[in-house]
Structure formats: C-alpha cells, structure tokens
Kinemage of the C-alpha trace (Angstrom):
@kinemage 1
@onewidth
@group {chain A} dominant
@subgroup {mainchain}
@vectorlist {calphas} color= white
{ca unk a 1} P -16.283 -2.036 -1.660
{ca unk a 2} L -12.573 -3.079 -2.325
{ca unk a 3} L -11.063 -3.188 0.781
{ca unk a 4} L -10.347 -6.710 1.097
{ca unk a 5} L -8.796 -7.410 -1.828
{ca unk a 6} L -6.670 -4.381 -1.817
{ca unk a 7} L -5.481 -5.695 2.036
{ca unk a 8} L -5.590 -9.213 0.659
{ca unk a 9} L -2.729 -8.365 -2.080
{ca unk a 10} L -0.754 -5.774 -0.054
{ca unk a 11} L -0.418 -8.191 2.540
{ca unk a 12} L 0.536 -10.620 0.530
{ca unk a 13} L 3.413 -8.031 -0.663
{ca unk a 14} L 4.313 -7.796 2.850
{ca unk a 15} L 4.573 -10.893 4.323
{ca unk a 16} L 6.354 -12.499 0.603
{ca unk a 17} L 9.015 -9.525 1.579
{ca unk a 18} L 9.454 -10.279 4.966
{ca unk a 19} L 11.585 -13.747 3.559
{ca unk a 20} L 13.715 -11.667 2.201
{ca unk a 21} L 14.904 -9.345 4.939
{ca unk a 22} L 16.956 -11.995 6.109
{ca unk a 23} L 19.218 -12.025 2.669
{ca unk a 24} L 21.597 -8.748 2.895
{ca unk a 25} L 22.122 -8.761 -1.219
{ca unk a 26} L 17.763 -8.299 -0.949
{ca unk a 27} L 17.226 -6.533 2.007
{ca unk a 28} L 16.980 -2.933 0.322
{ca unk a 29} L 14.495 -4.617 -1.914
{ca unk a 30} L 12.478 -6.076 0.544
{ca unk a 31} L 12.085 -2.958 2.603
{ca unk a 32} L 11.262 -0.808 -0.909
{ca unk a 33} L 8.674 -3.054 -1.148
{ca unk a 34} L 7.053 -3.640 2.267
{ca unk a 35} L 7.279 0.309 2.046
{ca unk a 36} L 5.667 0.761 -1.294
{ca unk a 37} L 2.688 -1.964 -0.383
{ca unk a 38} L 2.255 -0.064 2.941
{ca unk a 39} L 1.668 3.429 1.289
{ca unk a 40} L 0.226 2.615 -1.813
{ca unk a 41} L -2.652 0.726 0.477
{ca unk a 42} L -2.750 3.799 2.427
{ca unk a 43} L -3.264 5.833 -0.810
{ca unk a 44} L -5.677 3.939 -2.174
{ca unk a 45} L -8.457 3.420 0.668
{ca unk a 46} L -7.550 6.780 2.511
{ca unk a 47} L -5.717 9.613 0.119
{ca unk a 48} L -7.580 9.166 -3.033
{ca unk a 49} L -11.074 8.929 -1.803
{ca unk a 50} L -10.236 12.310 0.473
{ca unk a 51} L -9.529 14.254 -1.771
{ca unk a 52} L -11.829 13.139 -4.903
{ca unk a 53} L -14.479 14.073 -1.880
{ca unk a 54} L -12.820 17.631 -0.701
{ca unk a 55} L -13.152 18.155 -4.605
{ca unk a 56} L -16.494 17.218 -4.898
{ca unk a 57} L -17.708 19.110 -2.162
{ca unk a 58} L -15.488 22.020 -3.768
{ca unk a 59} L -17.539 21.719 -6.919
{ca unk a 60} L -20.855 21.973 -5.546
C-alpha cells in the first residue's frame, strides 16, 4: 500500500510550513498549506477508498 509515502510527503508539507508561521507576511500561507496537506492526506487514505467501496458494494 501507499501509506507511507503519502504520510512521508504530507509531513514533509507540514513540518517545511511550520518555519513559516513565525513570518506574519507568510503566515496565511503556511496555515493554507499545513491545512491543505492535512485534508488532502485525510482524503486520500480515508474519503476516497470509502466511498469507491460504498459504490462497489452499491453495484453488486
């Protein structure tokens, strides 16, 4: 599976942004991006594979 890697790279999002909160001109970006790492991780290993399963399970 592709968990790791997908952890692997949204931490690396993360922690890259977390520099940045200190800066007040990049703050807002930093916290777009921790936010948009966060969910689209989320998405990926927990929304997607829900529902491509409710809709398989539909279809049979």
């Amino acid at each position: 599976m592709r968990t790791r890697p997908i952890i692997l790279t949204s931490g690396a999002v993360v922690i890259g942004s977390v520099i940045m909160l200190f800066d007040p001109i990049f703050q807002g970006l930093a916290i777009s991006m921790i936010w948009g790492g966060v969910l689209s991780t989320v998405l990926t290993l927990v929304v997607v594979p829900l529902v491509y399963y409710i809709a398989e399970k539909k279809s049979t």
